[in-house]
C-alpha positions as CSV (number, residue, x, y, z in Angstrom):
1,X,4.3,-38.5,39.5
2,X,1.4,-39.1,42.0
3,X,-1.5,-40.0,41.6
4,X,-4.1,-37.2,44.1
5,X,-7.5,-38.5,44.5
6,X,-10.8,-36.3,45.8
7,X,-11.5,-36.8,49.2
8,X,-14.3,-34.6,50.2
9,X,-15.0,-30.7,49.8
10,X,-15.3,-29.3,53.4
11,X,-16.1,-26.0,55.2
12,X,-13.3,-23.9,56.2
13,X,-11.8,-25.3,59.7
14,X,-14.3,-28.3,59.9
15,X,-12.8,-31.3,61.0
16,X,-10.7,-33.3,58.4
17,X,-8.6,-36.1,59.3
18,X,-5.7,-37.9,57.4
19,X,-4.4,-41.0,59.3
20,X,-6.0,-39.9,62.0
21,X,-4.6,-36.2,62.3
22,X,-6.9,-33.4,62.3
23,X,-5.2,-30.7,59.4
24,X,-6.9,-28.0,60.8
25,X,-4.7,-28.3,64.1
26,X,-1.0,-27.8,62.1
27,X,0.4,-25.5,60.0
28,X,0.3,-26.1,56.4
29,X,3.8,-26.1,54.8
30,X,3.4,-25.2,51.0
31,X,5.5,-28.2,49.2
32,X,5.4,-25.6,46.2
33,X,4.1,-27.5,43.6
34,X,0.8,-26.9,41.7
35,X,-1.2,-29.9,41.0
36,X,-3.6,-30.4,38.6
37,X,-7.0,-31.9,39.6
38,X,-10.4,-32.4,38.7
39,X,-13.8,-31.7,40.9
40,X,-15.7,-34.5,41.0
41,X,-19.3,-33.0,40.9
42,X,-18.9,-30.6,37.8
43,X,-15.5,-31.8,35.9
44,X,-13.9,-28.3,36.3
45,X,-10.4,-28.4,36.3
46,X,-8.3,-26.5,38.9
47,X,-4.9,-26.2,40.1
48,X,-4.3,-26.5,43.6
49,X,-0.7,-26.6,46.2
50,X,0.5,-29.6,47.7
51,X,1.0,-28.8,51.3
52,X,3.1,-31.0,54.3
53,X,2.4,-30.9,57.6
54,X,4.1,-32.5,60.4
55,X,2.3,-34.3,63.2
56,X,4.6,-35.9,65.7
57,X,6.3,-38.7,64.2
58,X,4.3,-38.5,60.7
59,X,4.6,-36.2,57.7
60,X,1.3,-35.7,56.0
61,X,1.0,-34.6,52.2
62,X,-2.2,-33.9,50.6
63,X,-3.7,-31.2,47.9
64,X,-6.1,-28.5,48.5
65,X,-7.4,-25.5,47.3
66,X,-10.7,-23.3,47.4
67,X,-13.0,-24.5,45.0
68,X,-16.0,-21.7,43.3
69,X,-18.9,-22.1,46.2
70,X,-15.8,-21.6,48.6
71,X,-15.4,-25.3,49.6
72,X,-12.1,-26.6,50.4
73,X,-11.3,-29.3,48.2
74,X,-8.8,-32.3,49.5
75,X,-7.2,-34.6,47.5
76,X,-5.6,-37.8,49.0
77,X,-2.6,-40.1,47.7
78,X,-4.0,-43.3,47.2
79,X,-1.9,-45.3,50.3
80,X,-3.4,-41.8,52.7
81,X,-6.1,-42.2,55.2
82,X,-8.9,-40.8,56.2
């Protein structure tokens, strides 16, 4: 099973980039699995989607979700960058 790390909470469409691709510019593919993380600030627990996206030759998986103040939490694989 993997292992999702907390990357940063961001605003809706600011810029966010894993391995160098922006995620904001390419649709979001739900994987369809719910994954359970933790916020980092509080310790809340919440379950968020995997999503995929394709950016030319690379397929990019990471969690997110909306978390209560309406931040966008992302949550990284450990061998992702960012």
């Amino acid at each position: 099973m993997a292992k999702w790390k907390f990357a940063k909470a961001i605003e809706e469409n600011e810029e966010f980039k894993i391995n160098g691709v922006n995620v904001w510019n390419h649709y979001w593919h739900c994987v369809d699995q719910k994954v359970e993380v933790v916020e980092p600030q509080k310790g809340n627990t919440y379950y968020f989607r995997e999503y995929e996206i394709q950016a030319d030759d690379k397929k990019i998986n990471f969690v997110a979700g909306e978390f209560i103040n309406s931040k966008i939490g992302i949550y990284l694989k450990d061998e992702e960058l960012f």
